[in-house]
N, C-alpha and C positions, 0 to 999 in steps of 0.2 A: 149380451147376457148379464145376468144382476152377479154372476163371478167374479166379472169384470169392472163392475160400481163399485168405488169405493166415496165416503166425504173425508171434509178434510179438516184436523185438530186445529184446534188454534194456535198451535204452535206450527202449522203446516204440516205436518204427517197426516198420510192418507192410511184411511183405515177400512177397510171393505167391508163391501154392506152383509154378507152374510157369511155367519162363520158356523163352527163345526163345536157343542158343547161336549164335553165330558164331565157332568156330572153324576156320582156313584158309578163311574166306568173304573175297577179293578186297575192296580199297575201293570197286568201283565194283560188285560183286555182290551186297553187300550191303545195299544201298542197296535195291531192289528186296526181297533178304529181308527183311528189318525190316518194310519197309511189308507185308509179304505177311502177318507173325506178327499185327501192330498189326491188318488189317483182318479175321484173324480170331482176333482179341479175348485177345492176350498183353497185357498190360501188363506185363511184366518182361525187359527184353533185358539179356544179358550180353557181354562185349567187353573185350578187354584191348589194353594197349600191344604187347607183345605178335604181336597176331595184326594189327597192322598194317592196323585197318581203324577206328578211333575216328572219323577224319573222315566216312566213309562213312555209319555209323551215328548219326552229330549229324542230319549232313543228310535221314536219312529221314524221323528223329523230327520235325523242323523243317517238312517236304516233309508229315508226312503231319496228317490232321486229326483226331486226337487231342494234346489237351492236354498241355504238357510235364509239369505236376505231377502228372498221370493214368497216368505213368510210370514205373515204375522201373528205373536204370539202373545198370549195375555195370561196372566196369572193375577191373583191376590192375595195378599196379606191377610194371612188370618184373621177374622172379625176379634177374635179372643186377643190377641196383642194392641194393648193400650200405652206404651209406653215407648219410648227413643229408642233404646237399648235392644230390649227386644224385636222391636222391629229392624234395625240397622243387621241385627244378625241374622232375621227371616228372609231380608230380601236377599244375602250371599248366601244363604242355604237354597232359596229356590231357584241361583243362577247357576250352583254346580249343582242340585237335582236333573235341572235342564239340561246341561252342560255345555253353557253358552257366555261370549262375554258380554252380553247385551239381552232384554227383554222390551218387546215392543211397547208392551201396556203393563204396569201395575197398579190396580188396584184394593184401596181397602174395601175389606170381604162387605162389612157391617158396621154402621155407625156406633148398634151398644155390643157387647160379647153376645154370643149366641143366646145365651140362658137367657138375657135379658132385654131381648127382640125386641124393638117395638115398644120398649118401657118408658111411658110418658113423665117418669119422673129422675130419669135422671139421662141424658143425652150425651155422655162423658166428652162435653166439648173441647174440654184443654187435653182429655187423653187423646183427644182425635189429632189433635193439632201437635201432639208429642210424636204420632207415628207420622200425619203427614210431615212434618219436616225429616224424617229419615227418607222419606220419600222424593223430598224435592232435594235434596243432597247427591240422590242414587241418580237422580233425571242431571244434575248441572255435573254428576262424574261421566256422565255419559252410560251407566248401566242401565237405563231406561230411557226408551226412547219417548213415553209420556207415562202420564201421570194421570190417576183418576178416582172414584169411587163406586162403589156399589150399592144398593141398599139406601143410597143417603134419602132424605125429604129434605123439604128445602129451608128447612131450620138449622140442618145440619151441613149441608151445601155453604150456607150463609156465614156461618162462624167460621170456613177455611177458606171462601172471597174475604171476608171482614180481617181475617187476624193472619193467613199465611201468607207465604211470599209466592205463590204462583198458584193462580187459579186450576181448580180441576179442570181435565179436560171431555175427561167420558163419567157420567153416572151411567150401569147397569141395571137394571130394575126389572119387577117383576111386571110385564106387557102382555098381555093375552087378550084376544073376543072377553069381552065381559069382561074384563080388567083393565081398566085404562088408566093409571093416573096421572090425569091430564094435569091436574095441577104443576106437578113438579117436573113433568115433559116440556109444558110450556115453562116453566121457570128455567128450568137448564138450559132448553133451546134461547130464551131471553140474555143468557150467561154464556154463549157459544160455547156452552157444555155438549157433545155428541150424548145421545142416548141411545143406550140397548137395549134389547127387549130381548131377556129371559126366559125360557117355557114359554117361545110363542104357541106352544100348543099343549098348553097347561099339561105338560107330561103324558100328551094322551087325552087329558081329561075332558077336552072340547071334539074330541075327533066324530063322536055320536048324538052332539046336540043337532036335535032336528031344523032347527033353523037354519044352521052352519050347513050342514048336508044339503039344505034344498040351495041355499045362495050356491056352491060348489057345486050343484048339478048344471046352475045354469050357467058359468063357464067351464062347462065340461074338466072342473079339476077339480082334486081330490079335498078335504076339508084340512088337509095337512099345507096344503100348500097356499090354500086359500086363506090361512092362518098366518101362515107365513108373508105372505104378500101384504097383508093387513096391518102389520106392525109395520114392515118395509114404506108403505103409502102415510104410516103417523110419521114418516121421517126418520124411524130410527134404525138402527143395524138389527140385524135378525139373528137369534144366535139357537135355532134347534137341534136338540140332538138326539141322535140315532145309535144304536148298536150294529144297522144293519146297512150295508153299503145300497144294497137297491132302494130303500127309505132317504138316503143319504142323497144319492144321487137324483129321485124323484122329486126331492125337494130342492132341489137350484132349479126346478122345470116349473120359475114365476112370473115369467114376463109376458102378464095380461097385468091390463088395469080394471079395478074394483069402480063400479060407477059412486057419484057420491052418494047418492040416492041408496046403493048399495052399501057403501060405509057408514049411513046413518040408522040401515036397520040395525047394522051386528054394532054400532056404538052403542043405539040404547036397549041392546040385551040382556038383562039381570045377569047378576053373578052366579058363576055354574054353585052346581048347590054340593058338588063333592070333587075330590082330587085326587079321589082313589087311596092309593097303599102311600103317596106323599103326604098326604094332609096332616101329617103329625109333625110333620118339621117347621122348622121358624117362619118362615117365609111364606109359605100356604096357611099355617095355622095363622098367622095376624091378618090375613085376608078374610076371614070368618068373624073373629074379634070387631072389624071394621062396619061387618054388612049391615 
């Protein structure tokens, strides 16, 4: 079962292939998610400073009866913190939010601050390289068991290979049908960087594309899993999420293979043309700015 897949960091930590997202999941909503992935058999939850819900998800993990070391847990550093200081104090605020003496993964949220997503004119390379070393500090104290990024391209990637003291281990990125960014998949993967893939099911917003539906008829599964399986076959971890346990648990139900023949339709699929009620946030809206 792909529960039971995980790859493995370059530092050797294994990291399983599919995890359990909570993004805009409530602190007191989440608490119920989490135990909902955990009892049907995630052991990989992701969660950021961020999304305003770390306490929520300490106490599930804590609340529920599996093991804490039987878990893997990710968070990141706010894209908005660009500086030493403040990062060196975010990452002990999100280990007693947690209330843990260890986090399996932390990465940073966003290469620029949110506001300025995506902005080709300024990459705040040396701010980047101020937070990751609070970063590789927390990883050589042993409060993080790796180290990574999110968001990054490979400009940005490049300047924390080139100038820090310890390569990233995971980029998170935004992966979906009709979204590939193959460039810096392949560049990371070139970097024994693990890649994640984000809203493999662009929040929904791929679930009624008619192509995606007819390929999913013909291995009789649903376009949610079909999605998911998709990102899983580019090599990278899968990270969808759900409010809803039967959704939750539908989607670890991926162990068919996509032919390539199959993979080459939904590669050269156009970009979906809307993201719904998300489409105003950083991360979807530069996906537009792009097409």
């Amino acid at each position: 079962m792909v529960l039971n897949e995980t790859y493995t960091l370059s530092n050797g930590v294994k990291i399983p292939k599919l995890g359990a997202g909570t993004w805009m999941i409530d602190n007191d909503t989440v608490v119920q998610v989490v135990k909902g992935a955990l009892d049907s058999g995630y052991r990989h939850i992701d969660t950021a400073e961020a999304y305003l819900n770390e306490k929520g998800v300490g106490r599930a993990i804590w609340e529920s009866n599996v093991d804490r070391d039987d878990i893997f847990v990710t968070t990141k550093l706010d894209g908005n913190i660009k500086n030493y200081d403040e990062a060196v104090k975010a990452i002990d605020e999100s280990l007693k939010h947690l209330e843990m003496d260890y986090i399996d993964l932390m990465l940073i949220h966003s290469p620029q601050p949110w506001a300025e997503f995506r902005d080709e004119n300024n990459h705040y390379f040396e701010e980047n390289l101020e937070a990751w070393r609070a970063l590789e500090e927390a990883y050589e104290a042993g409060k993080l068991r790796a180290i990574g990024v999110s968001n990054f391209e490979q400009r940005d990637l490049e300047n924390l290979i080139n100038h820090g003291k310890i390569k990233p281990m995971v980029n998170q990125i935004l992966t979906h049908i009709t979204n590939v960014p193959t460039g810096v998949i392949d560049y990371s993967h070139s970097q024994d960087i693990v890649v994640e893939a984000y809203s493999p099911i662009a929040h929904g917003a791929i679930l009624d594309h008619p192509a995606v539906k007819e390929i999913a008829e013909k291995y009789e599964v649903s376009p949610a899993q079909l999605s998911i399986r998709y990102v899983l076959q580019l090599g990278t971890v899968a990270l969808p999420k759900s409010t809803n346990k039967d959704h939750m648990k539908n989607n670890t139900a991926v162990d068919f293979t996509i032919s390539d023949e199959d993979m080459k339709a939904l590669n050269d699929l156009p970009l979906i043309e809307t993201y719904g009620d998300d489409e105003d946030q950083p991360v979807f809206r530069s996906q537009y700015k792009n097409k």
